[in-house]
Structure formats: C-alpha cells, structure tokens
N, C-alpha and C positions, 0 to 999 in steps of 0.2 A: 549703439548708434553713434555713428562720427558725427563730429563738430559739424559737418558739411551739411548734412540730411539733416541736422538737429534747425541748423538754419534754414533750408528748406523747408520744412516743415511749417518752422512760426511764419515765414514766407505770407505760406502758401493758407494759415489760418488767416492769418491777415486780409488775408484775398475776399477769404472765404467769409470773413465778418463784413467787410463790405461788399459785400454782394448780399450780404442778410442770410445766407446759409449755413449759419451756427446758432443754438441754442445756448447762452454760457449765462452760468450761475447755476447753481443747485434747483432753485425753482423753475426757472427754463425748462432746464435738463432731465427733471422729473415731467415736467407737462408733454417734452416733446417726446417722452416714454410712453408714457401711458396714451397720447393719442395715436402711435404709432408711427410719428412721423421720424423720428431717430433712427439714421442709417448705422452708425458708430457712438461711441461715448467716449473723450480723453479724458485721464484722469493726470491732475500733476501731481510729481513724485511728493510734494508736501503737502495735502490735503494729511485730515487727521485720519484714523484709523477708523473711526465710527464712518463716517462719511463715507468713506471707503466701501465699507460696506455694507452699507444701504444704496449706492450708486449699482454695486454688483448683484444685490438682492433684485434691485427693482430690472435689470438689463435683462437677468437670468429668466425671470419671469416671463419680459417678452423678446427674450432671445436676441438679444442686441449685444454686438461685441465687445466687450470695454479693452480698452489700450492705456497701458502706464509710459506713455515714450518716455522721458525721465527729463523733461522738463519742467520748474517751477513756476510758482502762481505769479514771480515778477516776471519771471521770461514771458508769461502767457500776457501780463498785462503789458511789455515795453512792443511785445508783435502787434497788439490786437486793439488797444487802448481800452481795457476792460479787464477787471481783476476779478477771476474766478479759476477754482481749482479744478472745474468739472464743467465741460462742453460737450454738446450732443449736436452730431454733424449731421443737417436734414437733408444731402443732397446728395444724391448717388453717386455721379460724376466725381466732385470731393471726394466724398467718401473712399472710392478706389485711387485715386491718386496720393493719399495719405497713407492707406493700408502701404501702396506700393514703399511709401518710404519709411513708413514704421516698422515693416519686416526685413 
C-alpha cells in the first residue's frame, strides 16, 4: 500500500467515525459481528496475535472479510480520535470504497 492510499484510507476512516459508521474497539467489533451488521473488519498491523485470532475466528464464522492494511493503533487513533486495533465498518457504501483502496 503507498504512503498515498495509506492516507486516504485513515482519511476516509475518519469520515467514516463521524458519520457513526464504524464499530472500534474489540467489544464493538465483536457485537457488530455477531448482530450482523459488520460490512468489513480492519485489523492494525500491531494488535497482539491472540486477538488476531479471535477477530478471524469470530469474522469466519459470519463470513465477514477481515483486512490487515498495515497501519498502526497510533495511526488509527491520530485519523479517528479513538485508539483501537480492530474496527468493523457497518456501512456498505464505506465498506466498498475502502476495499477499493485496500486492494
């Protein structure tokens, strides 16, 4: 991922936090799982390993796509004003415009 879309990206999370169409923090991101409302899942590159994989377990379960773009929990908190390693994006719209830039 370039520097470019990496800043697009937190951008565009940023957007997306105020507009209320993020789930972030671990408990969020588990509830917004399990009600099904989680379009996508980010995970940042320095969440711990366990975590890791209970975000993948619980996604797998209801089919939910997790994405590692490769930026950190500061990056996530300097875009978003909210420090969490794992967001779960509830909005379609979003949701496609992110894939667009995380691929």
């Amino acid at each position: 991922m370039t520097e470019e879309s990496k800043n697009s990206l937190l951008s565009l999370l940023g957007l997306a936090r105020r507009a209320g169409k993020l789930a972030m923090g671990r408990t969020r991101a588990k509830a917004a799982l399990h009600s099904k409302s989680a379009e996508m899942i980010l995970l940042a590159s320095d969440i711990s390993g366990a975590l890791q994989r209970e975000i993948n377990y619980l996604a797998a379960n209801e089919k939910t796509p997790v994405y590692t773009p490769g930026f950190s929990i500061n990056e996530i908190y300097y875009a978003c004003a909210f420090k969490s390693g794992v967001i779960a994006v509830t909005d379609k719209n979003f949701a496609a415009k992110i894939l667009s830039l995380v691929k």
